[in-house]
ZAFIZA-159247 format. One record per residue (C-alpha): residue number from 0; x, y, z; residue in one letter. Coordinates in Angstrom, 1 decimal. Layout:
N
 num      x      y      z residuo
 NUM      X      Y      Z       A
...
end
This chain:
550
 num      x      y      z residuo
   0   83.7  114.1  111.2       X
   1   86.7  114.7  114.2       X
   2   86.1  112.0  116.5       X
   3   87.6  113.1  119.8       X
   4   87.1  111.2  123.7       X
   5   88.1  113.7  126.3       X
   6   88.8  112.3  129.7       X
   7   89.4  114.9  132.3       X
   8   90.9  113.4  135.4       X
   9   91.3  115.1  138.9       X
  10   94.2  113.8  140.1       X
  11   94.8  113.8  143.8       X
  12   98.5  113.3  143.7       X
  13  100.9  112.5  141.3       X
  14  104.0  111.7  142.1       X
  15  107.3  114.5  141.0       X
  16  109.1  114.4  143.8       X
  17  109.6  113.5  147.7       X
  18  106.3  115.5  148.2       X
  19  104.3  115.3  145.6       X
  20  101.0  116.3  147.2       X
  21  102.7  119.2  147.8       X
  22  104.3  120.1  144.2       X
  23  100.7  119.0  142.7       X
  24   98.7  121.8  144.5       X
  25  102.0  124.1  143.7       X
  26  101.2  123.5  140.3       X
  27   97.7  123.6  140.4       X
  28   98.0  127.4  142.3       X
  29  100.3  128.6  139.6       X
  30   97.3  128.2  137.0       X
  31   94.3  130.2  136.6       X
  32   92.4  127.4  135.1       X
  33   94.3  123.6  135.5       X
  34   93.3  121.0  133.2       X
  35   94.5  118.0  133.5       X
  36   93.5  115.8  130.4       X
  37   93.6  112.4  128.3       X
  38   92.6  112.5  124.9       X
  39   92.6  110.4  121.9       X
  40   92.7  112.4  118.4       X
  41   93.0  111.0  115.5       X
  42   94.3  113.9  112.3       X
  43   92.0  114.9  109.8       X
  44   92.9  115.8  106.1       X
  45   92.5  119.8  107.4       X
  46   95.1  118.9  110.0       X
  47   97.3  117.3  107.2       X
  48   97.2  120.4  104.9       X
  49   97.7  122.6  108.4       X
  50  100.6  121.0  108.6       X
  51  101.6  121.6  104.7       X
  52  101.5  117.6  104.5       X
  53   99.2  117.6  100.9       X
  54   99.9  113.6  100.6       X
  55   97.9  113.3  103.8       X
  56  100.8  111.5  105.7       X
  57  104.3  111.9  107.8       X
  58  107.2  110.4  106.3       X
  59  108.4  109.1  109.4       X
  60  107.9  109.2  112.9       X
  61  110.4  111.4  114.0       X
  62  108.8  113.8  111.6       X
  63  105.8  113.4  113.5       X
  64  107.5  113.9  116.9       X
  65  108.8  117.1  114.8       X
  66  105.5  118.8  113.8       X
  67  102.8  117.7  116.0       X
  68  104.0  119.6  119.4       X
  69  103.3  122.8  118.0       X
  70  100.2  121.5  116.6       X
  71   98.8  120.2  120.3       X
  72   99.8  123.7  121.6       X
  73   97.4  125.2  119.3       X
  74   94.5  122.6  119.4       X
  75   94.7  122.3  123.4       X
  76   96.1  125.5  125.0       X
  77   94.4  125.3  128.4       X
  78   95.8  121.4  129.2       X
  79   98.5  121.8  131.9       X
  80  101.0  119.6  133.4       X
  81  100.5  115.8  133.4       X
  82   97.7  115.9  130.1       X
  83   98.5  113.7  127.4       X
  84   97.3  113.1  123.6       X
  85   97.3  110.0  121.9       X
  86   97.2  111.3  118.5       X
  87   96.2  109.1  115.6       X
  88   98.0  109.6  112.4       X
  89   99.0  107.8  108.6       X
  90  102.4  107.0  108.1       X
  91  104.0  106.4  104.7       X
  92  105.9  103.3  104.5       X
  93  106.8  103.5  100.8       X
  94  105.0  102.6   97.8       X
  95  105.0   98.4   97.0       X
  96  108.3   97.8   95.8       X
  97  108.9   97.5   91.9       X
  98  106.1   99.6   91.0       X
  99  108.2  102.4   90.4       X
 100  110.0  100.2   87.8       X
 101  106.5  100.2   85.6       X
 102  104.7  103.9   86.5       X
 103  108.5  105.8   85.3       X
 104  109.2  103.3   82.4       X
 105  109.8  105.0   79.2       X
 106  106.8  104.7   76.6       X
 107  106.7  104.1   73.3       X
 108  103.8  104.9   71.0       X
 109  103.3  102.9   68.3       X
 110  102.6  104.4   65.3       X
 111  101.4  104.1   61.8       X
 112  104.4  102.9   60.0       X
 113  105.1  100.5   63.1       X
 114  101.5   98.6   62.3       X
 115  102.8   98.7   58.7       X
 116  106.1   96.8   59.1       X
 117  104.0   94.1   60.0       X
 118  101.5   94.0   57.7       X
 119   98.7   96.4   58.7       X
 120   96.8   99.0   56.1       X
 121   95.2  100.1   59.9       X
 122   96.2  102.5   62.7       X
 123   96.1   99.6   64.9       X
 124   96.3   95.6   65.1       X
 125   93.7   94.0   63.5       X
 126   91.0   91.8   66.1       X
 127   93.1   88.4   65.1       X
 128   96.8   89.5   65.6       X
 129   98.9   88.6   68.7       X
 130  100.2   91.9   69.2       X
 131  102.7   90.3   72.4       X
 132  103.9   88.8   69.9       X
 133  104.1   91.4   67.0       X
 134  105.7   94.2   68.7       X
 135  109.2   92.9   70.3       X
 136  109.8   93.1   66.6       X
 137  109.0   97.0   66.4       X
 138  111.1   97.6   69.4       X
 139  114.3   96.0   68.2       X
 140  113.9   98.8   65.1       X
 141  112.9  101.5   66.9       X
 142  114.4  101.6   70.2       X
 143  118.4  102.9   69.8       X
 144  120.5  101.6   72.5       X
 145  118.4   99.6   74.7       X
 146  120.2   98.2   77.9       X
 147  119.9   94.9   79.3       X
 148  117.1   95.3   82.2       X
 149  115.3   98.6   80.6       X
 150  111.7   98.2   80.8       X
 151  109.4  100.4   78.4       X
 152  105.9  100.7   78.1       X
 153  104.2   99.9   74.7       X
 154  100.7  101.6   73.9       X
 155   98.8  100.7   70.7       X
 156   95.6  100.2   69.1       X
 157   93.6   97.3   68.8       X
 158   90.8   96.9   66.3       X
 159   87.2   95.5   68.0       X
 160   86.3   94.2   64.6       X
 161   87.6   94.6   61.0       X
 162   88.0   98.1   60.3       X
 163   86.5   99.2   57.3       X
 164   87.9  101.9   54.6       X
 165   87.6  105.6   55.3       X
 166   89.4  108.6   57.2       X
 167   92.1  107.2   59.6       X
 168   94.0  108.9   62.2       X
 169   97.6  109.3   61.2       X
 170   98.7  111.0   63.7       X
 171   95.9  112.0   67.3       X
 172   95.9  113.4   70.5       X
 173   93.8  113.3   73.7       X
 174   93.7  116.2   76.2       X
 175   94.6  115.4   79.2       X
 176   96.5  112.1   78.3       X
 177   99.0  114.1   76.3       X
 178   99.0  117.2   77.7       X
 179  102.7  116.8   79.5       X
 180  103.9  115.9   76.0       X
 181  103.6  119.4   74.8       X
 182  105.2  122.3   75.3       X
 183  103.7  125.0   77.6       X
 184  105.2  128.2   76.6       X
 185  103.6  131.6   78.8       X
 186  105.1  135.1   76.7       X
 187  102.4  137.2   78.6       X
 188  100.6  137.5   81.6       X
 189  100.0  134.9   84.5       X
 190   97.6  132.6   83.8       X
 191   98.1  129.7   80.4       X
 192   97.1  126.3   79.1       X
 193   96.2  123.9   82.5       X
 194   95.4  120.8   81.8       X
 195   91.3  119.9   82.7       X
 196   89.8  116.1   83.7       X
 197   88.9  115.8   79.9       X
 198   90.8  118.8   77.7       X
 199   93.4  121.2   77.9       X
 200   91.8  124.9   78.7       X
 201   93.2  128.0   77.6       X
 202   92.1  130.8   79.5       X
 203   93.1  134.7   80.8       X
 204   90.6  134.9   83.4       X
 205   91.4  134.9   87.5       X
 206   88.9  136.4   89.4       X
 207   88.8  139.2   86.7       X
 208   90.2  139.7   82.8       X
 209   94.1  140.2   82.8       X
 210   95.9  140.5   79.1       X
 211   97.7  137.0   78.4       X
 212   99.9  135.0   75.4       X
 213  100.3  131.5   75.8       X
 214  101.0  128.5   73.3       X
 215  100.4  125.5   73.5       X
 216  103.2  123.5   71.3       X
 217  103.0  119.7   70.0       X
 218  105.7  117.4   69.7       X
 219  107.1  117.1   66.3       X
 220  104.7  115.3   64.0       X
 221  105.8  113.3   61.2       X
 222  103.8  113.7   57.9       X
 223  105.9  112.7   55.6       X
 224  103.9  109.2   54.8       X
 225  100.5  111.4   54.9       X
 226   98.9  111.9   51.5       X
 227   95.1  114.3   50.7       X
 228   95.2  114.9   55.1       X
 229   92.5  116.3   56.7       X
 230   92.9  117.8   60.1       X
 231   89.7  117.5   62.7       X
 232   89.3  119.3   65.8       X
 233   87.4  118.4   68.9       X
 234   86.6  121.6   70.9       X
 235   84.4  124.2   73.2       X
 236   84.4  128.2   73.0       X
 237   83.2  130.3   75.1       X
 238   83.8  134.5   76.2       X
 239   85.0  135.1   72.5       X
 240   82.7  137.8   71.7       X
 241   83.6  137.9   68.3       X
 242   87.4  138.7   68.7       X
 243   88.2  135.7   66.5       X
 244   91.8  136.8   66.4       X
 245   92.5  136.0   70.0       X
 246   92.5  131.9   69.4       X
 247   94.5  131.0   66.2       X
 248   96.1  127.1   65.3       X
 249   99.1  127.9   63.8       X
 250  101.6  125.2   62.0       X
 251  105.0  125.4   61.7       X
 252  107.8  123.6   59.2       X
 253  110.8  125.0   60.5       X
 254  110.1  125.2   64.1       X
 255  112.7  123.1   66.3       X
 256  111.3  121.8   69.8       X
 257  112.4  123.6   72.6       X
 258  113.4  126.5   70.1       X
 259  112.7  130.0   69.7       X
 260  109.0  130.5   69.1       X
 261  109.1  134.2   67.6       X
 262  112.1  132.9   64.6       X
 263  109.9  130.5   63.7       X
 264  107.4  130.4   61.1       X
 265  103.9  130.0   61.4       X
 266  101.0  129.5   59.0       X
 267   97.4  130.3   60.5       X
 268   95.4  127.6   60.2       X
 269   91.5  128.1   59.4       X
 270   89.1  126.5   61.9       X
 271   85.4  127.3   62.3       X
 272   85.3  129.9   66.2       X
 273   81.1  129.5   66.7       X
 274   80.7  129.1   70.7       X
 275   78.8  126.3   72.2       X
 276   77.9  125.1   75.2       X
 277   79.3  121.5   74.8       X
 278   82.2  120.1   73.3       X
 279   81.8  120.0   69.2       X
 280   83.8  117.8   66.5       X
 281   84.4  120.0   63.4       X
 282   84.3  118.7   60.1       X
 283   87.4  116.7   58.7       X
 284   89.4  120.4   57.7       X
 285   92.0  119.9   54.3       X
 286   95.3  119.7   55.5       X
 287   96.8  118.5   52.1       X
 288   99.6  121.3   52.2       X
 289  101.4  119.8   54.7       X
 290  101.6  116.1   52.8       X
 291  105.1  114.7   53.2       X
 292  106.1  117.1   56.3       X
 293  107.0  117.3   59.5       X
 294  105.5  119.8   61.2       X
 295  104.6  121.1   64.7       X
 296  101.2  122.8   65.4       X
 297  100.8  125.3   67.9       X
 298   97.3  126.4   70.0       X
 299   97.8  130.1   70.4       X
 300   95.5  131.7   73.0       X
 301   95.5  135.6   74.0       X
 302   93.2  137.8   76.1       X
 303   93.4  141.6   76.7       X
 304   92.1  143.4   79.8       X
 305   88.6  143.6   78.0       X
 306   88.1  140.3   76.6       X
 307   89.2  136.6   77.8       X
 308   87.6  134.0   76.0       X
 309   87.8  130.2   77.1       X
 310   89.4  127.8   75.1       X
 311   89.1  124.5   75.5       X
 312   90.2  121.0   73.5       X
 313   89.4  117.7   73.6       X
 314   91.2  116.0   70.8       X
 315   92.2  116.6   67.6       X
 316   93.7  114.4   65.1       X
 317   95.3  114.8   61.5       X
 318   93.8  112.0   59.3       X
 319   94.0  110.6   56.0       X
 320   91.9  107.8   53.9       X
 321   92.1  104.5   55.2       X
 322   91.0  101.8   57.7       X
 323   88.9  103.0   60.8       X
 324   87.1  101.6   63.2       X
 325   86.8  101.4   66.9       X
 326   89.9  100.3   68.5       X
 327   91.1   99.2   72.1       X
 328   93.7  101.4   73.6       X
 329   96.2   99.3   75.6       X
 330   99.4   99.4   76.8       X
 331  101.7   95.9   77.6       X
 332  105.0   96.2   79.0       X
 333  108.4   95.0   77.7       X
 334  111.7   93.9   79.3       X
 335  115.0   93.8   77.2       X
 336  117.1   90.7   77.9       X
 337  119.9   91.7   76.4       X
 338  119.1   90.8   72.8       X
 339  115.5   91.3   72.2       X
 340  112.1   92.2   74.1       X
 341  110.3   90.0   76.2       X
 342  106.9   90.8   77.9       X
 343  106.8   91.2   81.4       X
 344  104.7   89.2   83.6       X
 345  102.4   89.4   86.7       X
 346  101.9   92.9   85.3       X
 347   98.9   94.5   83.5       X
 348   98.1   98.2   82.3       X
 349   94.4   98.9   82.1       X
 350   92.9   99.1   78.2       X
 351   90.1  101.7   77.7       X
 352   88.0   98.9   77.2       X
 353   89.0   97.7   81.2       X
 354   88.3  101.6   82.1       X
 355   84.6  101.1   79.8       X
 356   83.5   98.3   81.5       X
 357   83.4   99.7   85.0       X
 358   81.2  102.4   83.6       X
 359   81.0  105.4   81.7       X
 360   78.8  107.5   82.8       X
 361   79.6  110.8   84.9       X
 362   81.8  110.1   88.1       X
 363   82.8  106.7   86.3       X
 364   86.5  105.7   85.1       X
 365   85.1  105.2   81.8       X
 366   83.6  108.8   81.5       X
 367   87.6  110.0   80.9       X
 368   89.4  106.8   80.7       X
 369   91.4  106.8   84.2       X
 370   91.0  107.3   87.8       X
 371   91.4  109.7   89.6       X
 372   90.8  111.5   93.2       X
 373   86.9  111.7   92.5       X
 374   87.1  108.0   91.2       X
 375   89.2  106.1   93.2       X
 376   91.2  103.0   91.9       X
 377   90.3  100.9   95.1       X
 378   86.9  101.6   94.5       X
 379   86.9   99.4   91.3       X
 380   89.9   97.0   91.3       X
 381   89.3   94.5   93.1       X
 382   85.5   93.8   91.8       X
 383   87.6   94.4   88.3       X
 384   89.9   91.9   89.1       X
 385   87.7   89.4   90.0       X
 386   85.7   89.0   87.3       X
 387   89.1   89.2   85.1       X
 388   91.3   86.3   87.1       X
 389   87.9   84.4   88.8       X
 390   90.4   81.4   89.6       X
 391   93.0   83.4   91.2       X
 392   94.8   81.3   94.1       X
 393   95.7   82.5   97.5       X
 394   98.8   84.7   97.6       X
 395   98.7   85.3   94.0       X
 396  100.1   89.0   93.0       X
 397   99.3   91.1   89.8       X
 398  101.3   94.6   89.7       X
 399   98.3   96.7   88.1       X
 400   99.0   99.9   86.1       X
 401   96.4  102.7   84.9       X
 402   96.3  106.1   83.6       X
 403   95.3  108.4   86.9       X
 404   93.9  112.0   86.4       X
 405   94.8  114.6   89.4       X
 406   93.6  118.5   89.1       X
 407   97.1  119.4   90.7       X
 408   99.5  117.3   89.0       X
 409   97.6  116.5   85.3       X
 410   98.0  113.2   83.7       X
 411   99.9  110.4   85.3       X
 412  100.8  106.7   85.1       X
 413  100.5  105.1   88.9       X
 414   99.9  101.7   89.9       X
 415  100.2   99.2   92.9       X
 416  100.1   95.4   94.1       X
 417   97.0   93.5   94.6       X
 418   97.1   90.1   96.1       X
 419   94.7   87.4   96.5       X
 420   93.8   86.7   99.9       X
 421   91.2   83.7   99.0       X
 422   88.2   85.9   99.2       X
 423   89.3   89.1   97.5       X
 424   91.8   91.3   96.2       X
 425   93.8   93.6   98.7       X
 426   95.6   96.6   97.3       X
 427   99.0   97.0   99.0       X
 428   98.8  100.1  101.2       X
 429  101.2  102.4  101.4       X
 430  100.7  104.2  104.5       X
 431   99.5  102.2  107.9       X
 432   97.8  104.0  110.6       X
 433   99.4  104.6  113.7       X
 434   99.4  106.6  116.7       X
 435  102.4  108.6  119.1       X
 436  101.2  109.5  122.4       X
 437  102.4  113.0  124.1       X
 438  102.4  114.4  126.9       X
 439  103.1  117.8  128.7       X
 440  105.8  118.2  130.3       X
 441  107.3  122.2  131.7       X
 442  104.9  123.8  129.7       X
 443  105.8  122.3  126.3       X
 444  104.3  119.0  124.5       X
 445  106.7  116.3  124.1       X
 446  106.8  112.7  122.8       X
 447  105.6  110.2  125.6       X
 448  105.3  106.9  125.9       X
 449  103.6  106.8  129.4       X
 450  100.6  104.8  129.8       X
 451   97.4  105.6  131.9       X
 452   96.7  102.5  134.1       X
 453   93.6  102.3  136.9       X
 454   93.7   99.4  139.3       X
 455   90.7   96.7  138.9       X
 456   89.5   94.3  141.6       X
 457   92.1   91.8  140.4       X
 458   95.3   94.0  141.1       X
 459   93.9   94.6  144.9       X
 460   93.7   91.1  145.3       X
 461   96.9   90.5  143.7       X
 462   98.9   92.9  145.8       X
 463   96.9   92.2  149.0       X
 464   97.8   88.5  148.6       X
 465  101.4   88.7  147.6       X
 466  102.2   91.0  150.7       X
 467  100.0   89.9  153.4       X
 468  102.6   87.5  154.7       X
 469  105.9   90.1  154.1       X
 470  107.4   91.5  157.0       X
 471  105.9   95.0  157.6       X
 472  102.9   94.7  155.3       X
 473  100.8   92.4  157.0       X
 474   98.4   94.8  158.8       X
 475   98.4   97.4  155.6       X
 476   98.0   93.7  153.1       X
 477   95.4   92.8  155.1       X
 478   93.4   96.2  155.4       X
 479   93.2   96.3  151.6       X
 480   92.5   92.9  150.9       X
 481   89.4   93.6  153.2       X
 482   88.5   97.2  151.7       X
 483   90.0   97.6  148.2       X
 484   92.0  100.4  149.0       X
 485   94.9  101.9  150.2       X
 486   94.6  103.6  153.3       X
 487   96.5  107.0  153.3       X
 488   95.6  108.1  156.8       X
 489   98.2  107.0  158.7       X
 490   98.3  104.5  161.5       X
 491   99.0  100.4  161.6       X
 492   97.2   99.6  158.6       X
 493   98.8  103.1  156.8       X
 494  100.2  102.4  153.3       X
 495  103.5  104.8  152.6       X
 496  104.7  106.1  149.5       X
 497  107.5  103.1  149.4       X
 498  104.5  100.9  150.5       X
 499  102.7  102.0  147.2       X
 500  105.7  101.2  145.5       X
 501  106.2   97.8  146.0       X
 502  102.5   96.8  145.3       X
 503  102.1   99.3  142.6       X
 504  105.6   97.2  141.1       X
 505  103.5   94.0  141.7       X
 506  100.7   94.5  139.9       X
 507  103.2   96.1  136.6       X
 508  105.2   93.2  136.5       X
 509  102.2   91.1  136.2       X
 510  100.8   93.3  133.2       X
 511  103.5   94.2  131.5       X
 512  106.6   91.5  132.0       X
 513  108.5   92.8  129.3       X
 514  108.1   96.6  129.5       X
 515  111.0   98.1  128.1       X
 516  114.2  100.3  129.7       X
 517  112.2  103.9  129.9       X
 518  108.4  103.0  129.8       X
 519  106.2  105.0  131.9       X
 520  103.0  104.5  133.3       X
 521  100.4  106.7  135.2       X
 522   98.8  104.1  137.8       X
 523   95.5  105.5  139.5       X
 524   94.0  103.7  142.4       X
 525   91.4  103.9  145.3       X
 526   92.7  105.6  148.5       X
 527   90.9  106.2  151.6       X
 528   91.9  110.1  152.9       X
 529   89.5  110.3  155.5       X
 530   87.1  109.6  152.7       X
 531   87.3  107.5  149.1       X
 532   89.3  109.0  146.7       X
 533   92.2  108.1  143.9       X
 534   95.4  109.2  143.8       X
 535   97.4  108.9  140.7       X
 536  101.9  107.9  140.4       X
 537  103.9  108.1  137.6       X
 538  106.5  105.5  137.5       X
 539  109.2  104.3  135.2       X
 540  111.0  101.3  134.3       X
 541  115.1  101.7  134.9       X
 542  117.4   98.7  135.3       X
 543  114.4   96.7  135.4       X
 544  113.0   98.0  138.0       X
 545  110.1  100.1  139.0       X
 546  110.7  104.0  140.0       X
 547  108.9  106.9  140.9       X
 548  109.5  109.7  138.3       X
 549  111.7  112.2  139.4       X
end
């Protein structure tokens, strides 16, 4: 909801000039409608993407003093000469500094033959393993090169309880989690594989059915330890219509990432096509003819301009007998010194577990497993955080990390600083809300610092008794410390525009000691014409001393 306080002023003179009675009702003849007006306004998110700023934010002030004047020419059109805006805005000050060094780190995945070199028959640490301790070890053998001050980000699996014997992922993926780590390659048409909050969606159709040819590629996946595999697929068709051929899995043994598609070969993988309404897992699928290989398996959607089914997947996963069970995905993150690993402190990535236990029903981060625009991470961490660390100490600072889900940009790794505060958690914020006043000025809207000031009881009194006793105020000192205003008609007791100066000056340097070289101010005060009125004077600071604007 805009919030907006509009305070129309009738000015009865400001002061432009030597006359400025006289240039006021000039300008006031030269308009068919004059408006004179104050207003506060603070930006909405509409205003944001108006001004094609989709992070909801200015990078900097003079950005701001860049883009908004064309924006108050639009919004107030009718405002004339001497109206101002005080417009409320977010500015970005930067993201909490280091976080960067954890949400880009590199990421290793650890993977079956990692959890064997120390002793695991699992996919996964078993419940009474240190794995902090266990997987420095892994890194030394499997990262090549590792500089002195590169962090990297170790997921793995940790078993609940004792996994028992049956089908175990060798190798598994999650849509959208590992969306980005496949290749997206578009040989017809304009529409492909996106990435969805809980899958990755093949589909032709936009607004209408348009012919398409779009794979979706995996990384390179290594087989060669795999024995009797099974390959399971979790997924949801709809619009086929019967023209099975239009969604194929296809596997490849001599396909190169990044290569030429077409040159490859590809093997057509059977999978059961039935529609459904919901997401369905299919049975475990034999996969024993690609034992002992490395392979790459690609998701081939097509539509025509008759037919575009939707295709979407959830998961699927190549498996093979073993130990299963339900496992903790988490992720710790480790520092090389030089000459091995060491975990890094005061940081923490967020398990699927940590995402489970702030709820997992619809519109809940444990529904998908991350956060996201709908589910907000300040919404959650500090509650989470409290019940993790209940004897946190004042100041106390925790870089947290989490998987975060957003329908423009797909899966990402974000993060930020919380610190203790003695009551709660406070999530560093990156942008601060501010505000830039403007005002217009020959006919344009320009960056103003002027402030509106009206005369109380106090600054009378204060003006009336610092001039009473000055040569040449006495009679003018002492009519307004009787009335409260400033008599404008002339006479003994007649206060003149250098008269007005000096007590306006008074009553600035009393509130504002320390205004700076440049600072403006709009002073409005009680003035007797015959009758009560206010007249209004724009002064500015120069050399320390008070002037009328010129």
């Amino acid at each position: 909801m805009k919030r907006l306080s509009i305070y129309l002023m009738v000015i009865g003179a400001i002061f432009t000039s030597c006359d400025p009675l006289e240039d006021i009702n000039n300008d006031i003849d030269s308009q068919d409608n004059p408006v004179v007006g104050s207003v506060e306004y603070t930006l909405t998110d509409e205003d944001y993407d108006d001004l094609d700023l989709s992070f909801g934010s200015f990078n900097s002030e003079d950005q701001a003093k860049e883009l908004l004047p064309a924006f108050l020419a639009d919004k107030y059109p009718y405002y004339g000469e001497g109206s101002s805006v005080n417009v409320g805005y977010e500015l970005f000050r930067g993201n909490a500094e280091g976080v960067s060094n954890f949400t880009g780190a590199d990421i290793y995945t650890l993977t079956n033959n990692d959890y064997a070199t120390i002793g695991s028959n699992a996919n996964g640490f078993y419940p009474n393993v240190d794995a902090t301790a266990q997987i420095p070890a892994v890194l030394d053998a499997q990262i090549d090169g590792a500089v002195e001050g590169q962090i990297i980000l170790a997921k793995y699996q940790q078993y609940f309880e004792n996994p028992v014997i049956g089908l175990a992922s060798l190798y598994e993926t999650n849509f959208p989690s590992n969306f980005e780590d496949f290749e997206n390659r578009d040989f017809l048409g304009n529409e492909g594989w996106t990435a969805g909050p809980d899958n990755a969606q093949g589909s032709g159709f936009n607004s209408g059915v348009f012919p398409n040819e779009d794979w979706l590629i995996s990384p390179e996946i290594d087989l060669t330890e795999g024995t009797d595999l099974k390959f399971q697929i979790t997924q949801r068709i709809n619009f086929l219509n019967g023209q099975d051929q239009l969604i194929n899995v296809l596997v490849s043994i001599d396909y190169t990432t990044g290569g030429d598609v077409m040159a490859a070969t590809w093997d057509t993988f059977d999978i059961d096509k039935t529609e459904s309404g919901e997401f369905v897992i299919s049975e475990p699928y034999d996969f024993s003819a690609y034992d002992g290989m490395m392979i790459h398996i690609a998701f081939k959607y097509e539509s025509t301009a008759t037919d575009s089914p939707r295709w979407r997947i959830q998961s699927f996963a190549i498996q093979e007998i073993g130990a299963s069970g339900d496992t903790n995905k988490r992720g710790e993150y480790f520092m090389y010194n030089g000459t091995t690993w060491e975990a890094v402190e005061d940081v923490y990535y967020l398990s699927s577990e940590d995402f489970d236990s702030m709820g997992e029903e619809s519109g809940q981060p444990g529904r998908f497993n991350n956060f996201g625009s709908s589910v907000p991470p300040d919404n959650y961490l500090p509650q989470f955080l409290a019940i993790k660390y209940p004897y946190a100490q004042v100041d106390d600072e925790l870089f947290v990390i989490y998987d975060y889900f957003s329908s423009s940009s797909g899966a990402q790794i974000r993060g930020n600083v919380y610190t203790y505060n003695g009551m709660e958690w406070e999530a560093y914020n990156s942008t601060i809300s501010t505000s830039l006043q403007f005002g217009y000025e020959d006919g344009m809207w320009v960056p103003d610092n002027t402030i509106r000031y009206t005369f109380t009881g106090d600054d009378y009194a204060l003006a009336a008794s610092t001039l009473l006793n000055e040569p040449g105020f006495e009679a003018a000192a002492g009519n307004l410390n009787n009335f409260g205003n400033f008599n404008r008609t002339g006479g003994s007791t007649n206060w003149s525009d250098d008269m007005m100066l000096r007590a306006i000056s008074i009553v600035l340097n009393d509130i504002d000691p320390s205004a700076e070289e440049g600072q403006k101010y709009i002073v409005t005060v009680d003035v007797y014409i015959g009758s009560s009125s206010t007249q209004s004077f724009k002064l500015i600071n120069e050399g320390g001393e008070w002037v009328y604007q010129s």
